[in-house]
NUPA-36048 format. One record per residue (C-alpha): residue number from 1; x, y, z; residue in one letter. Coordinates in nm, 2 decimals, padded with zeros to 4 digits, always signed. Layout:
BEGIN
(r NUM, (X, Y, Z), 'A') ...
This chain:
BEGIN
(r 1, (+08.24, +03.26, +10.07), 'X') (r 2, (+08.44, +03.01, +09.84), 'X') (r 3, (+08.64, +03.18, +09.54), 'X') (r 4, (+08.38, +03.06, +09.33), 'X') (r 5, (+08.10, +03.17, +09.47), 'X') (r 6, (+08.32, +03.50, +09.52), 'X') (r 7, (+08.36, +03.51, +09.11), 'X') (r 8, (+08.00, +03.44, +09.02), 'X') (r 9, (+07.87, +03.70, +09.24), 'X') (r 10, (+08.14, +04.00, +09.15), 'X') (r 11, (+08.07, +03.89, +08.76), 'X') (r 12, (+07.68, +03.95, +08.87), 'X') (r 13, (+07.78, +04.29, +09.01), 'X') (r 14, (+08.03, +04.42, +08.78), 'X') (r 15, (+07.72, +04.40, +08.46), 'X') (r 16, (+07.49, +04.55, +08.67), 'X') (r 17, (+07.72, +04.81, +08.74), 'X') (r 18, (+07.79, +04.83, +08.43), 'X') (r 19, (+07.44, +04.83, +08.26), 'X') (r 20, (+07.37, +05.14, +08.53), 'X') (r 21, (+07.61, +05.37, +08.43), 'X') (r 22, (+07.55, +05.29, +08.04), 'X') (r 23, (+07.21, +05.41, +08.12), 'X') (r 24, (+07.24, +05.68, +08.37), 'X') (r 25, (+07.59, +05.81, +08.33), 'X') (r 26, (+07.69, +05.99, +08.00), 'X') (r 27, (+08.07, +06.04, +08.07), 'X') (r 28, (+08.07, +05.69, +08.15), 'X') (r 29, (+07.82, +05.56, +07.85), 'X') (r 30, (+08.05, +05.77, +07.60), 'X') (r 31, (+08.39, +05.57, +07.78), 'X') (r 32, (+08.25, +05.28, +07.73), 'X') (r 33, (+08.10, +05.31, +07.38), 'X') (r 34, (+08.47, +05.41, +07.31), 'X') (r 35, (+08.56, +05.06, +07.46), 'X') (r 36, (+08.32, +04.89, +07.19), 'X') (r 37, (+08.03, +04.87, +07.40), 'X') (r 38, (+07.81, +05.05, +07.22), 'X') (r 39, (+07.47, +04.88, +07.30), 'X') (r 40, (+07.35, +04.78, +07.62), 'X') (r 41, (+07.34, +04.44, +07.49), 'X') (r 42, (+07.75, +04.42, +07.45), 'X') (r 43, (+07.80, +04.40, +07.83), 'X') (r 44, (+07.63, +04.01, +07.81), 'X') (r 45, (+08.01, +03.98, +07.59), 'X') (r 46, (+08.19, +04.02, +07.91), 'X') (r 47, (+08.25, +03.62, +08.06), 'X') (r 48, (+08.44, +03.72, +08.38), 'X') (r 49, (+08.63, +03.97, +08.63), 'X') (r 50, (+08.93, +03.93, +08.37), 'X') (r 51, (+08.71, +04.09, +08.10), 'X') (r 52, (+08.76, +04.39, +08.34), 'X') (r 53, (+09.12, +04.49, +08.16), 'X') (r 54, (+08.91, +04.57, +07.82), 'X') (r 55, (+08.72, +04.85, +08.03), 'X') (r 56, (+08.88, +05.25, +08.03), 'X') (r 57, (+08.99, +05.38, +08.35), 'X') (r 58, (+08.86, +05.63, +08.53), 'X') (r 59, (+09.11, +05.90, +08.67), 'X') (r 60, (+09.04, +06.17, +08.94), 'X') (r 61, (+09.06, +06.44, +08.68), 'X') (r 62, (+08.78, +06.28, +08.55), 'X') (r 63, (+08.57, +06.33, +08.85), 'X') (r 64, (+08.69, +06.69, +08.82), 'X') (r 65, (+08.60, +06.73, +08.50), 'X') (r 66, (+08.24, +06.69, +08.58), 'X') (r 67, (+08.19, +06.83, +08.88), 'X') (r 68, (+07.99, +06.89, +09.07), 'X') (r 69, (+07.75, +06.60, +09.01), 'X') (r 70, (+07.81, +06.49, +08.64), 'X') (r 71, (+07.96, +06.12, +08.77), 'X') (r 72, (+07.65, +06.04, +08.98), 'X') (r 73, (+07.43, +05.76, +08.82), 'X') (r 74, (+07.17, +05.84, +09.04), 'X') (r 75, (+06.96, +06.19, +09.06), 'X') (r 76, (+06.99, +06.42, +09.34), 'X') (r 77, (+06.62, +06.36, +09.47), 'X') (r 78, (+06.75, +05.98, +09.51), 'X') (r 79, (+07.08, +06.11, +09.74), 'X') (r 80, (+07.07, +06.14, +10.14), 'X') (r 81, (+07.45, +06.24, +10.17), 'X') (r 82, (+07.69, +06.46, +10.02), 'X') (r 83, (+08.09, +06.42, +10.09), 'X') (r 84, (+08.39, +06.58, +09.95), 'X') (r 85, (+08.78, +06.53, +09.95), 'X') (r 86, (+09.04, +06.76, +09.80), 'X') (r 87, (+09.07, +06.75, +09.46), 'X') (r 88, (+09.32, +06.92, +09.24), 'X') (r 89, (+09.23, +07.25, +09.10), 'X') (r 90, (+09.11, +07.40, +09.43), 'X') (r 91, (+08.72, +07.25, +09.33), 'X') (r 92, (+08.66, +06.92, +09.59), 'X') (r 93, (+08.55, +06.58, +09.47), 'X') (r 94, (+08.21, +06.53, +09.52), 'X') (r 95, (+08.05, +06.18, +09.67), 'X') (r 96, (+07.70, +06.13, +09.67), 'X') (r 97, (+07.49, +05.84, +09.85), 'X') (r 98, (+07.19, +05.69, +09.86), 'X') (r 99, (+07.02, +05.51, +10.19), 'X') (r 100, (+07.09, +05.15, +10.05), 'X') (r 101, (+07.48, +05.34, +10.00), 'X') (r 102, (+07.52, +05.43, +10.35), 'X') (r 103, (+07.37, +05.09, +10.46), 'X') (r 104, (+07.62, +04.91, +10.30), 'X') (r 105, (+07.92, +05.14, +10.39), 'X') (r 106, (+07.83, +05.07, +10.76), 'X') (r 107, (+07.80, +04.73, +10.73), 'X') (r 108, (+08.12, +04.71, +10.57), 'X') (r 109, (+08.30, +04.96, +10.87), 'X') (r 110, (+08.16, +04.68, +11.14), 'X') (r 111, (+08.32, +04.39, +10.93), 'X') (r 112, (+08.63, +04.65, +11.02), 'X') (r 113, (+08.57, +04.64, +11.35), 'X') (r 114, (+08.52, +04.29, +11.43), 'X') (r 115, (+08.79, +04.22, +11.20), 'X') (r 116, (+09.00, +04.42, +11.47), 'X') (r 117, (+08.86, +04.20, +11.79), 'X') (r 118, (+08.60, +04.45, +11.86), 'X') (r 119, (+08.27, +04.41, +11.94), 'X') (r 120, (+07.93, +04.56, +12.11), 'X') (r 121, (+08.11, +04.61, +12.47), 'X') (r 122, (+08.37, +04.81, +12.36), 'X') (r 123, (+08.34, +05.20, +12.34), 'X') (r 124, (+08.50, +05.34, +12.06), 'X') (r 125, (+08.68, +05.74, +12.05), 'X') (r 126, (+08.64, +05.87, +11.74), 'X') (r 127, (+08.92, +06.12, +11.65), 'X') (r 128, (+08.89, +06.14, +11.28), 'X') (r 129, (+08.71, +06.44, +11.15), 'X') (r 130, (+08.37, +06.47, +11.11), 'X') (r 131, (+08.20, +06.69, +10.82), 'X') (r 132, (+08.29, +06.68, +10.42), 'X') (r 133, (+08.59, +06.43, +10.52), 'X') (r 134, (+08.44, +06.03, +10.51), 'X') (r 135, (+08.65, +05.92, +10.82), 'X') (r 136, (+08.45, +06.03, +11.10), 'X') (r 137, (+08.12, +05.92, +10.99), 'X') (r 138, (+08.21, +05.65, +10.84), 'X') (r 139, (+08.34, +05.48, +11.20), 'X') (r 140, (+08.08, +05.65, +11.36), 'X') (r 141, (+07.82, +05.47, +11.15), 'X') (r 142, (+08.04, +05.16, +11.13), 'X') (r 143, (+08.07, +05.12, +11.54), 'X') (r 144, (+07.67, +05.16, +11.56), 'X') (r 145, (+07.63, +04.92, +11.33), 'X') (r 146, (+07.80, +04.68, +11.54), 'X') (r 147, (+07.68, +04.79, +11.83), 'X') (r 148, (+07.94, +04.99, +12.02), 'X') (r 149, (+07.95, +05.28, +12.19), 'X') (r 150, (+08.08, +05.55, +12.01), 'X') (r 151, (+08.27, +05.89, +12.13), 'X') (r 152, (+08.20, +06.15, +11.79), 'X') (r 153, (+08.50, +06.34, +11.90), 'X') (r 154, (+08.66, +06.43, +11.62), 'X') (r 155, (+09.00, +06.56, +11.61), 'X') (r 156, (+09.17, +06.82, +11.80), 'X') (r 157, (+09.09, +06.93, +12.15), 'X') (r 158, (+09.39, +06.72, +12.30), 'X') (r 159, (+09.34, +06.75, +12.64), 'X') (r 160, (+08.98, +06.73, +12.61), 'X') (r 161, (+09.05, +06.39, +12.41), 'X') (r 162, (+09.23, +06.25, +12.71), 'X') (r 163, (+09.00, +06.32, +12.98), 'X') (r 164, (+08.69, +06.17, +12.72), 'X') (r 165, (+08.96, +05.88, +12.71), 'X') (r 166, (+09.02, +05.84, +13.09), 'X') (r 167, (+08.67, +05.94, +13.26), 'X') (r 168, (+08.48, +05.71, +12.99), 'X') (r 169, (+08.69, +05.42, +12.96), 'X') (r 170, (+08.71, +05.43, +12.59), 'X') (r 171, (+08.87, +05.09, +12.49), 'X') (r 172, (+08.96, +05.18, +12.11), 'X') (r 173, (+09.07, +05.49, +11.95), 'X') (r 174, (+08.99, +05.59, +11.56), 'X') (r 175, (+09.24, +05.88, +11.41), 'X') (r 176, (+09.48, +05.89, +11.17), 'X') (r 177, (+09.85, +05.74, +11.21), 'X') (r 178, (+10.00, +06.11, +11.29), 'X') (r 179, (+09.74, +06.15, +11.53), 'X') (r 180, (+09.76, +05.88, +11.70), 'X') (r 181, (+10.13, +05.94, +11.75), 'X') (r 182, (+10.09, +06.24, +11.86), 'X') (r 183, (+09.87, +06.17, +12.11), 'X') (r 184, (+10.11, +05.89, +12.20), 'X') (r 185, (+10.41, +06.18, +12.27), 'X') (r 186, (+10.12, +06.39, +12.43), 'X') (r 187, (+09.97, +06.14, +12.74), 'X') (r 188, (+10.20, +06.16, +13.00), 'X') (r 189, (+10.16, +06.51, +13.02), 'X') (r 190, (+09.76, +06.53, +13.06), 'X') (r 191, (+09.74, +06.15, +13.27), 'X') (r 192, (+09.98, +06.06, +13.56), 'X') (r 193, (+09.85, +05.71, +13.57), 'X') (r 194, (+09.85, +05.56, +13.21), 'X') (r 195, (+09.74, +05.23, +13.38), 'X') (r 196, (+09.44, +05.34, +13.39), 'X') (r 197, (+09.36, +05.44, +13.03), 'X') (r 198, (+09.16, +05.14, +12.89), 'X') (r 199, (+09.27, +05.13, +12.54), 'X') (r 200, (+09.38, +04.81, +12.40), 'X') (r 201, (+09.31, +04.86, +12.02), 'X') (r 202, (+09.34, +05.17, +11.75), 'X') (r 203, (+09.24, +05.17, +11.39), 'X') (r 204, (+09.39, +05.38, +11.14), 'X') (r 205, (+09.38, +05.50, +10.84), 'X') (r 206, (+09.37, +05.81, +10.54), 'X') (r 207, (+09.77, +05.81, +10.49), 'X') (r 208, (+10.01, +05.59, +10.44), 'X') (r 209, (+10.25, +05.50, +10.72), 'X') (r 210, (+10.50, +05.15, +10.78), 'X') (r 211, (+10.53, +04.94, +11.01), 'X') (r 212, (+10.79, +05.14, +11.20), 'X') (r 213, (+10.50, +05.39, +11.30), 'X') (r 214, (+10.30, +05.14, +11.37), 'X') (r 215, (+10.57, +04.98, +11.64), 'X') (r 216, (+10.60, +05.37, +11.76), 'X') (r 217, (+10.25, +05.39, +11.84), 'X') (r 218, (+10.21, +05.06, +11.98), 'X') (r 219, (+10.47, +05.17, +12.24), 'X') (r 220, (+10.37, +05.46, +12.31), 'X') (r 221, (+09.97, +05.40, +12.38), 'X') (r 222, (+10.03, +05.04, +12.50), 'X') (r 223, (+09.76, +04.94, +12.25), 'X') (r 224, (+09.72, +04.69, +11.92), 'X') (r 225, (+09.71, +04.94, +11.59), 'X') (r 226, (+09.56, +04.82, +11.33), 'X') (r 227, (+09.58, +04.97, +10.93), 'X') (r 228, (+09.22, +05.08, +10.75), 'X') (r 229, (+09.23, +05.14, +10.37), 'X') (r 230, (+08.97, +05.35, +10.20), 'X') (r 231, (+08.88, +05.63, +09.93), 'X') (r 232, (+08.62, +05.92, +09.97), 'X') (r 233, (+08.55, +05.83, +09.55), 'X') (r 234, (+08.43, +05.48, +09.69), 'X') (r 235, (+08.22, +05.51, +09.99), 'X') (r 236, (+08.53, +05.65, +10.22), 'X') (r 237, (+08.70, +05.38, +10.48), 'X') (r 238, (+08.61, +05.00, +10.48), 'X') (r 239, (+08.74, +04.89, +10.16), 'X') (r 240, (+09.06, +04.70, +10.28), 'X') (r 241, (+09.14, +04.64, +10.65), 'X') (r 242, (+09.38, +04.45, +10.87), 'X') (r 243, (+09.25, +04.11, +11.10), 'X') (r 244, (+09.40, +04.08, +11.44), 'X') (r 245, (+09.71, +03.88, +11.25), 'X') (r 246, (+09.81, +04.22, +11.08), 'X') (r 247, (+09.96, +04.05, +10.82), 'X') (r 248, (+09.81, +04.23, +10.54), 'X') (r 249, (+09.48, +04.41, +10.45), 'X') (r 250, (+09.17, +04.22, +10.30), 'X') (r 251, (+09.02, +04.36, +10.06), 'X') (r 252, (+08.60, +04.37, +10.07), 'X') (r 253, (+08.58, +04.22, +09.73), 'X') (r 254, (+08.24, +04.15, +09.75), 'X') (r 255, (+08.21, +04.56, +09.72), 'X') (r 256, (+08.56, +04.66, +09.53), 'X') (r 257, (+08.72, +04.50, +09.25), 'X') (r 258, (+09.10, +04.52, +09.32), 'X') (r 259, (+09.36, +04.48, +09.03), 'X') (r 260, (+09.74, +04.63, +09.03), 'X') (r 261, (+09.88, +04.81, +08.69), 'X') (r 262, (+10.19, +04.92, +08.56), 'X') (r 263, (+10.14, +05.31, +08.67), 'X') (r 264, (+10.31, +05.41, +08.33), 'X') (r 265, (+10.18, +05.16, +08.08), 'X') (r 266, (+09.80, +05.08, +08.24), 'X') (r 267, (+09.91, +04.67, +08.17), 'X') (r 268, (+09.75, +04.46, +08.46), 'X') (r 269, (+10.05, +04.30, +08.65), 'X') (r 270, (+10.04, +03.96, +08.79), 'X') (r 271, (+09.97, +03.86, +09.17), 'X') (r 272, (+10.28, +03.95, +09.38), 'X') (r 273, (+10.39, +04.23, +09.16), 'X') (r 274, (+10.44, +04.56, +09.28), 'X') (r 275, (+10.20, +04.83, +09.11), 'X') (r 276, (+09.91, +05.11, +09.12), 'X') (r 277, (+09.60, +04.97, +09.29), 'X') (r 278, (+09.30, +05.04, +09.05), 'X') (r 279, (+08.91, +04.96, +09.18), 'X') (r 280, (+08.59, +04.90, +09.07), 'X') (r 281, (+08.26, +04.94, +09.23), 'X') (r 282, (+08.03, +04.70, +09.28), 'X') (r 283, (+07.82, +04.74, +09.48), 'X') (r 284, (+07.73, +05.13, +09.50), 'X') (r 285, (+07.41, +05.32, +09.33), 'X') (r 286, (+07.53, +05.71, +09.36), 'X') (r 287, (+07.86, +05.69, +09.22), 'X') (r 288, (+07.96, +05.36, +09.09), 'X') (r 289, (+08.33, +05.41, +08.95), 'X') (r 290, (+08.46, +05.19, +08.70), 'X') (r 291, (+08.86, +05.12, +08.76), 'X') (r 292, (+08.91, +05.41, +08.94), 'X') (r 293, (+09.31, +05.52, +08.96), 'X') (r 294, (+09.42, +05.53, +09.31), 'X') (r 295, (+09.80, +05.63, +09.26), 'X') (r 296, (+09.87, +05.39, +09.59), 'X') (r 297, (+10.15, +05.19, +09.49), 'X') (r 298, (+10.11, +04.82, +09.71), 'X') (r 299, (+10.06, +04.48, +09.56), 'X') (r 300, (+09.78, +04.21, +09.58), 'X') (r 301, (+09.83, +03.81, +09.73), 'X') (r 302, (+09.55, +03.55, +09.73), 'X') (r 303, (+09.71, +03.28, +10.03), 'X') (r 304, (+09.41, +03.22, +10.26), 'X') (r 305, (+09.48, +03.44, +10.61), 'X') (r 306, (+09.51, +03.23, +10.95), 'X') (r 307, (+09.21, +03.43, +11.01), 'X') (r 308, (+09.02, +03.19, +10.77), 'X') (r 309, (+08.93, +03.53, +10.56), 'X') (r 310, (+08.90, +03.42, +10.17), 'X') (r 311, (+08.96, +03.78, +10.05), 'X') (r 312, (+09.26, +03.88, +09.85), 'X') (r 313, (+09.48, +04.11, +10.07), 'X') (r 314, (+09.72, +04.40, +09.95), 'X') (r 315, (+10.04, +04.45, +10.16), 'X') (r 316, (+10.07, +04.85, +10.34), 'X') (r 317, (+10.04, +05.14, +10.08), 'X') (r 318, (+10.40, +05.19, +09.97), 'X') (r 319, (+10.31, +05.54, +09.85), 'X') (r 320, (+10.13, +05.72, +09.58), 'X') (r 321, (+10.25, +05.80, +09.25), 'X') (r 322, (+10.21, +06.18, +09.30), 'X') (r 323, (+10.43, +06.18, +09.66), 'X') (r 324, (+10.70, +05.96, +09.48), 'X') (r 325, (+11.04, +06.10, +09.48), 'X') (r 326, (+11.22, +06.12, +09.15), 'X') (r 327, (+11.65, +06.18, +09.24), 'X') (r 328, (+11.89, +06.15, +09.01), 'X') (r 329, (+11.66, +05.87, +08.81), 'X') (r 330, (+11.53, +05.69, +09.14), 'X') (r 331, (+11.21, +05.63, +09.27), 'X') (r 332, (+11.16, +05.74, +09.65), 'X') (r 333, (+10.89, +05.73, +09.89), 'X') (r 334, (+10.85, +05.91, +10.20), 'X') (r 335, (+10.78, +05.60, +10.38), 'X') (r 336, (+11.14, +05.42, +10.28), 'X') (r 337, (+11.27, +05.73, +10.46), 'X') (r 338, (+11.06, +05.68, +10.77), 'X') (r 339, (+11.13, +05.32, +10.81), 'X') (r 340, (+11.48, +05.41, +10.89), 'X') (r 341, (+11.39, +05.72, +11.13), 'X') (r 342, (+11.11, +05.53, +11.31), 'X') (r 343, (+11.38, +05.22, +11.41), 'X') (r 344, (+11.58, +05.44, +11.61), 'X') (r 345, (+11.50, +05.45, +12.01), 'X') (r 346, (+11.62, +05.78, +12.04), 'X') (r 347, (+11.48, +06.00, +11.77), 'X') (r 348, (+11.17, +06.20, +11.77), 'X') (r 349, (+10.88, +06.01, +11.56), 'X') (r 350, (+10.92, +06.31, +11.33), 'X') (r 351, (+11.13, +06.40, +10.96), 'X') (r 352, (+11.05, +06.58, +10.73), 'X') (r 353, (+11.21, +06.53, +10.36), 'X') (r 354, (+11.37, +06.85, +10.19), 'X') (r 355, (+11.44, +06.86, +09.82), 'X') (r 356, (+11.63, +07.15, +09.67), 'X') (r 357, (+11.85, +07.28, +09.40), 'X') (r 358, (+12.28, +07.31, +09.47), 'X') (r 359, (+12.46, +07.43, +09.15), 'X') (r 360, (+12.18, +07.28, +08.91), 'X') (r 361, (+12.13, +06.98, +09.10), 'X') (r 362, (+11.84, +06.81, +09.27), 'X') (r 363, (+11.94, +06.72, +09.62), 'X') (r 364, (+11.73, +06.57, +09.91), 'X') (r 365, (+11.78, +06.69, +10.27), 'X') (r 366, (+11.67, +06.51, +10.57), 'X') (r 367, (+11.57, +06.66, +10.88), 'X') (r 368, (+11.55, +06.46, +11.19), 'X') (r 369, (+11.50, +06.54, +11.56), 'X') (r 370, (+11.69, +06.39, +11.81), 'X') (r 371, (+11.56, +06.30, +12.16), 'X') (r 372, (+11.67, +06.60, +12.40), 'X') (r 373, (+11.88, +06.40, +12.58), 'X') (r 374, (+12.10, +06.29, +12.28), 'X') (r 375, (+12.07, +06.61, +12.15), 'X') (r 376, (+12.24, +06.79, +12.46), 'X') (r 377, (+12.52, +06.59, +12.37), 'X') (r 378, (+12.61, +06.83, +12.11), 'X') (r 379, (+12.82, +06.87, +11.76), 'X') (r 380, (+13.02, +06.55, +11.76), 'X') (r 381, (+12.71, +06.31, +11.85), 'X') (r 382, (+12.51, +06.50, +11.61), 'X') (r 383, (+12.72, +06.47, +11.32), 'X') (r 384, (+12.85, +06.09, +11.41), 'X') (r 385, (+12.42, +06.04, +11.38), 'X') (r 386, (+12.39, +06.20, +11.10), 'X') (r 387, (+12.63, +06.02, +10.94), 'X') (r 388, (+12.52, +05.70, +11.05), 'X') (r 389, (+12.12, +05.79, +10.91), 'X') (r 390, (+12.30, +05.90, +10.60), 'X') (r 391, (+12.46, +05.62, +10.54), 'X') (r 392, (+12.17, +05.42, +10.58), 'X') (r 393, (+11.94, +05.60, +10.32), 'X') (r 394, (+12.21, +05.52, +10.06), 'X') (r 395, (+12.20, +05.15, +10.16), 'X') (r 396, (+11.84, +05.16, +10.12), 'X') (r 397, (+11.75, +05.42, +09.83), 'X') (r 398, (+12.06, +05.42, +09.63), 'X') (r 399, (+12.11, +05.81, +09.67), 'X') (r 400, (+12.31, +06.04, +09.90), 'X') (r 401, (+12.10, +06.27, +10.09), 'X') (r 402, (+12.22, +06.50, +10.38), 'X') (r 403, (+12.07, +06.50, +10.71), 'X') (r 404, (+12.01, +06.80, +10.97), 'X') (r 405, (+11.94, +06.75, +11.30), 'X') (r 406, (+11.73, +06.97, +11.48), 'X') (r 407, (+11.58, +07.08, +11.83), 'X') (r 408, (+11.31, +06.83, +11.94), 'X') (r 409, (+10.98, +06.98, +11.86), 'X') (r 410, (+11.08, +07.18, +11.60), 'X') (r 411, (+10.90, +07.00, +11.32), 'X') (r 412, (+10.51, +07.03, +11.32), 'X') (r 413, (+10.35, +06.73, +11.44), 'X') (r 414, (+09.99, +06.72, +11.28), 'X') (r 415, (+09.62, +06.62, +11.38), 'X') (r 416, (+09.57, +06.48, +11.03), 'X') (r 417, (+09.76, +06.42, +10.75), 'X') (r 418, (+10.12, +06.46, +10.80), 'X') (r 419, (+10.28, +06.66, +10.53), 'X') (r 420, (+10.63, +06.49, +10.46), 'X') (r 421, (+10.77, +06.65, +10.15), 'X') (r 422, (+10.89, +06.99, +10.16), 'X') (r 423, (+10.94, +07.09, +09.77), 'X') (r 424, (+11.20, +07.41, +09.76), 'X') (r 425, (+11.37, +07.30, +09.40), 'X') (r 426, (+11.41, +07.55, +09.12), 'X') (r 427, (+11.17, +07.49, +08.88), 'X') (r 428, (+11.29, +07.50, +08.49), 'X') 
């Protein structure tokens, strides 16, 4: 698809997006009457995509707000799936689809797939969950789509995943990045021959992670990993993905409109520039969202991929807004952190980030774990490495932070989300 071609047809979508939710959404008819659209005929005003900035956002606490089902443009008669993620009051965010939804989100999870080098002779392991949670389904549907054969694992059951793995032959593994690593530190003790595992490729996804972890569990599972990008609030996985160049994620932008903000001002930033991702639907009934807030901090690039690919691409989600560090005036993220832990042969892939309180002020604490052999060496090694990963968080970040080794294992290694942050300052 030529850019073009690309324009005329998200400019289509966008007004018919639009003109749906004016008439069968009043949370988002009132936003956008408070925009100046106040007829149905005002939306024929808007020329382009760039008219987009003139539009309100929508926030999560939005969604919230009208729970359960007060963000759906379509009835509940009209729905053939219900998901939820977390949301932030203990209530979760509700997704709804329609058949023509769930047709599109699998035919966007193939273009995933293939993206990746896979095809209809591969047999996929699914390891995400299945249930409220998009991931699991959302591969499971995608793979069918494109013909493969799936393994609806879900996650958990290690052992069980490895003998699935071996006995089957699966050739591609679906989890998220802690997962995957874990199983990675995990193999040689359920498989004595690793030659004979047939994975060559993983996809994953549902937190961020650098290219550090990537390298870890490329090692580790002797396998190409591959980064997925996606929201529950818009379909779930499949709206950016990496091609087997991994340099960058295309964005489906037939299906999402991508732009980048300043996350404290809301102003659109220019191409290159380093910013919240913010998304539009385009191409959904249920639940259409109209420049939804992410809070994933990456930035957008429009160079045409070796792949041939026309899509825009972001680069790895930096972080979100809400897990951002603030020291002493700096901006941190978790995943500046593990870039220096995950380039050392002999740690553990594991840290975890500890911010307290010393004499009224905010400090950050590091906690690493050394490989058992270099731990054995004892008190000198440990603090000379300490030290040394100090010293490097101040080159990077700008801020001193202590850093505590411990035993290996110590630190919980996680089937889903890995929880980095571990918040102990006293609160004012």
């Amino acid at each position: 698809m030529d850019y073009l071609e690309l324009k005329t047809l998200q400019t289509a979508r966008l007004k018919e997006t639009l003109r749906t939710v004016f008439i069968k959404n009043d949370f988002y008819k009132n936003k956008l009457n408070e925009a100046g659209i106040k007829h149905i005929s005002d939306i024929d005003n808007i020329k382009n995509i760039d008219d987009i900035k003139n539009l309100p956002f929508t926030a999560k606490i939005d969604l919230v707000n009208n729970y359960p089902f007060g963000i759906f443009s379509r009835p509940l008669k009209d729905l053939i799936r219900i998901h939820a993620s977390s949301g932030t009051t203990g209530k979760p965010i509700i997704a709804g689809y329609t058949k023509r939804d769930i047709r599109v989100w699998s035919h966007l999870m193939a273009r995933v797939l293939c993206a990746a080098g896979l095809g209809k002779n591969d047999i996929g392991q699914n390891a995400y969950g299945y249930g409220l949670f998009t991931g699991g389904l959302g591969f499971h549907y995608g793979a069918e789509a494109l013909g493969m054969t799936i393994i609806p694992m879900s996650t958990g059951f290690t052992e069980r995943q490895f003998t699935m793995m071996e006995d089957i032959g699966a050739t591609a593994l679906f989890c998220t990045p802690s997962y995957a690593l874990f199983l990675g530190e995990e193999i040689n003790k359920f498989i004595k021959d690793t030659s004979k595992i047939k994975l060559k490729k993983g996809i994953f996804g549902a937190e961020p992670w650098s290219n550090e972890f990537r390298q870890n569990i490329e090692s580790s599972l002797n396998i190409d990993a591959y980064d997925i990008y996606g929201l529950s609030e818009l379909l779930g996985p499949g709206v950016a993905f990496e091609c087997v160049y991994k340099n960058g994620l295309h964005i489906n932008e037939d299906n999402f409109l991508p732009e980048i903000i300043n996350p404290k001002t809301g102003e659109v930033l220019k191409e290159g520039e380093q910013g919240e991702l913010v998304l539009t639907s385009l191409n959904r009934q249920a639940m259409p969202l109209i420049r939804f807030r992410t809070k994933d901090i990456t930035s957008l690039y429009k160079d045409k991929c070796r792949c041939g690919r026309s899509f825009v691409r972001m680069h790895k989600i930096k972080g979100r807004t809400d897990d951002m560090i603030i020291l002493k005036g700096v901006n941190i993220f978790p995943s500046q952190i593990e870039s220096i832990i995950f380039g050392y042969d002999y740690l553990e892939p594991a840290y975890l980030i500890e911010l307290y309180t010393d004499n009224l002020l905010d400090k950050m604490n590091v906690i690493i774990e050394p490989k058992q052999e270099v731990f054995n060496m004892g008190g000198s090694k440990m603090d000379e490495l300490t030290k040394e990963i100090s010293h490097k968080i101040y080159e990077l970040v700008g801020i001193r932070s202590k850093v505590t080794a411990v035993p290996p294992k110590t630190l919980e290694r996680s089937q889903g989300k890995s929880k980095r942050i571990r918040d102990l300052r006293k609160k004012i």
